[in-house]
N, C-alpha and C positions, 0 to 999 in steps of 0.2 A: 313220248309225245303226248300232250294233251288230248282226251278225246273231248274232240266239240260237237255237236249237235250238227248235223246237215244244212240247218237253215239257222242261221244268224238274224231275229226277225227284232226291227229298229223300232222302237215306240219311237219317233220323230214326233214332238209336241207339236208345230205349225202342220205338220202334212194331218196327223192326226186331226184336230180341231177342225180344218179345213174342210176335212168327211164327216164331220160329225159326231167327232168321239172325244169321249174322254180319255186321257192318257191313263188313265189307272184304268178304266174299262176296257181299253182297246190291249193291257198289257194281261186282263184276265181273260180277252178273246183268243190272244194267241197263243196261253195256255192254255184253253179251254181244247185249244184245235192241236195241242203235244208238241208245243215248242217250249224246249225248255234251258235257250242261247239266247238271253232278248240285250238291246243295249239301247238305254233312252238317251235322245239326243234333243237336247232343248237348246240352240244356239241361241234365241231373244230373251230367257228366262234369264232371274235374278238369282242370287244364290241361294237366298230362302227358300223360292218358288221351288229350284230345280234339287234340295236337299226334300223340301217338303215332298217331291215326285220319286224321288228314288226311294224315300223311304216307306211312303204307300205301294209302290208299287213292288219292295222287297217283299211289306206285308201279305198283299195280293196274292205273289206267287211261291211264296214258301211253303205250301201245303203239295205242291209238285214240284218243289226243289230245283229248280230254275234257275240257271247264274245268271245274275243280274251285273249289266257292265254301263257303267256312268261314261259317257262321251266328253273327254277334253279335261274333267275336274277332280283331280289326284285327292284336293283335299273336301270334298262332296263325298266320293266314292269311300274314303276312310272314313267320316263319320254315317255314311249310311251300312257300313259290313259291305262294298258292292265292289267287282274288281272295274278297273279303268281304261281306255283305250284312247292314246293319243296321237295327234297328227303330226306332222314334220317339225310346226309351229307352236307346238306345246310345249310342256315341260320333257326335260329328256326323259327313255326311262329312267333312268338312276337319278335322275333327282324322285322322278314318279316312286322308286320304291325306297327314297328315303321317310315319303310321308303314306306310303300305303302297306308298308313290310314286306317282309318276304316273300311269306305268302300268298297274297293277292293274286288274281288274275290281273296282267297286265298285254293290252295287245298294242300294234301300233302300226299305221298306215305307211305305202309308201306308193311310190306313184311312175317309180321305172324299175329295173332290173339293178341299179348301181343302187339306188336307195334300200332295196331288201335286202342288196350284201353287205351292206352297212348295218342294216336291223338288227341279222340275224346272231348280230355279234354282242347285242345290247342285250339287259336283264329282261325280255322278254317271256309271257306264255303262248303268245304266238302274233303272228302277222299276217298284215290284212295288203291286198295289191288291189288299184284301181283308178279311174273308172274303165270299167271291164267294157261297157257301152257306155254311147252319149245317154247323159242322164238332168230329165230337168228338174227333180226334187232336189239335189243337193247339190250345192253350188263350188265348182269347183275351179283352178286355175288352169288342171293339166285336161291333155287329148284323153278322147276314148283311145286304149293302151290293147284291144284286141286278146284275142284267144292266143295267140304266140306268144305276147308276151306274159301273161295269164302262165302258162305251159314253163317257159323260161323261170315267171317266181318260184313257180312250184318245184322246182329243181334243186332251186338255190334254199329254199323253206327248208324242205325234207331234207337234203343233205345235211343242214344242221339242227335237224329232230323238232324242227316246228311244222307246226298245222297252219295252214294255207284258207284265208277267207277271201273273197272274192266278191267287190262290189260295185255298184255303179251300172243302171240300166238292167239291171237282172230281171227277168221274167220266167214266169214257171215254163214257156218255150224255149226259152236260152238256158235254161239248167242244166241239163244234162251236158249241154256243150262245156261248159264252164267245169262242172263237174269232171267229166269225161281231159280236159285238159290242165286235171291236176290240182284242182282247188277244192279247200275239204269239208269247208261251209259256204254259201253263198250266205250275200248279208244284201236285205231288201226289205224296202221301206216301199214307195206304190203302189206294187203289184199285188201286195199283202190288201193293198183297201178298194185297187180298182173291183171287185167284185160286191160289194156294200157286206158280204160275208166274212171278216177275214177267220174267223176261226176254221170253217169249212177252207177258205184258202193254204191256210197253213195245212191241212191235212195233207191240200193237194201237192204241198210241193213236199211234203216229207214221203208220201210215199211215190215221189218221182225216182 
């Protein structure tokens, strides 16, 4: 099984900007604070923009060896060295690792218990279930899916030797629950900036 990092921490370009960060400063903050699972997600960016973001922000955190994972863009993620992570509506995996290789990290969303049993079948390095809570940074079509069902992925994950991330509404208060029912990263994009700290934030949920 892959080891991942406890906290899956989202450079989100719009949430980022929004507080006042730069996406390459805000991806050396949450190194700065020992996270080293980040995955930037630019949904309005072009592809110049969001190639030129990945590849600064490789730069960035290469001196702390950091996997860096491009959201939604197979062929971004192969010309930045980064792995990929994509949603129901993406590219499948297997086309994802016809243009990112073997290699790669590759994770990929699902949003009930019949979608993860379907996942875990795909050329994945692991899977992500959610949203875990209602969540108003990122915008989504399904229900808050709860800690049971959270509990239920993680069943069907491990059984076939994948790692379990866990997103949607997460807070450094709701971590341990989340954790506690099975999930082997939380991935969180707010909670990381409600404090105008986040590196000091990241500390605080890694040593949750």
């Amino acid at each position: 099984m892959l080891k991942l990092s406890r906290l899956n921490a989202i450079v989100d370009v719009d949430a980022s900007e929004r507080a006042g960060w730069d996406p390459v400063d805000l991806a050396r903050a949450f190194v700065d604070g020992g996270a080293t699972f980040l995955q930037i997600r630019a949904k309005q960016a072009s592809s110049a923009r969001l190639l030129d973001l990945a590849l600064r922000i490789g730069d960035a955190v290469r001196p702390a060896e950091a996997m860096v994972i491009v959201n939604d863009r197979a062929d971004v993620a192969r010309l930045a060295g980064a792995g990929v992570h994509v949603g129901q509506d993406d590219l499948s995996p297997r086309d994802v690792r016809a243009v990112v290789g073997a290699a790669a990290i590759v994770g990929l969303s699902t949003h009930t218990v019949e979608q993860m049993q379907a996942a875990v079948r795909e050329p994945v390095s692991y899977v992500a279930i959610g949203p875990a809570f209602s969540t108003a940074t990122k915008a989504t079509r399904y229900d808050a899916i709860g800690l049971e069902t959270v509990r239920a992925a993680a069943e069907v994950a491990h059984a076939a030797g994948l790692p379990l991330v866990a997103i949607g509404g997460i807070t450094l208060a709701r971590m341990r629950d989340v954790v506690d029912a099975g999930a082997d990263a939380v991935a969180v994009i707010g909670d990381l900036l409600a404090t105008g700290d986040p590196a000091g934030r990241v500390r605080e949920y890694l040593r949750s």
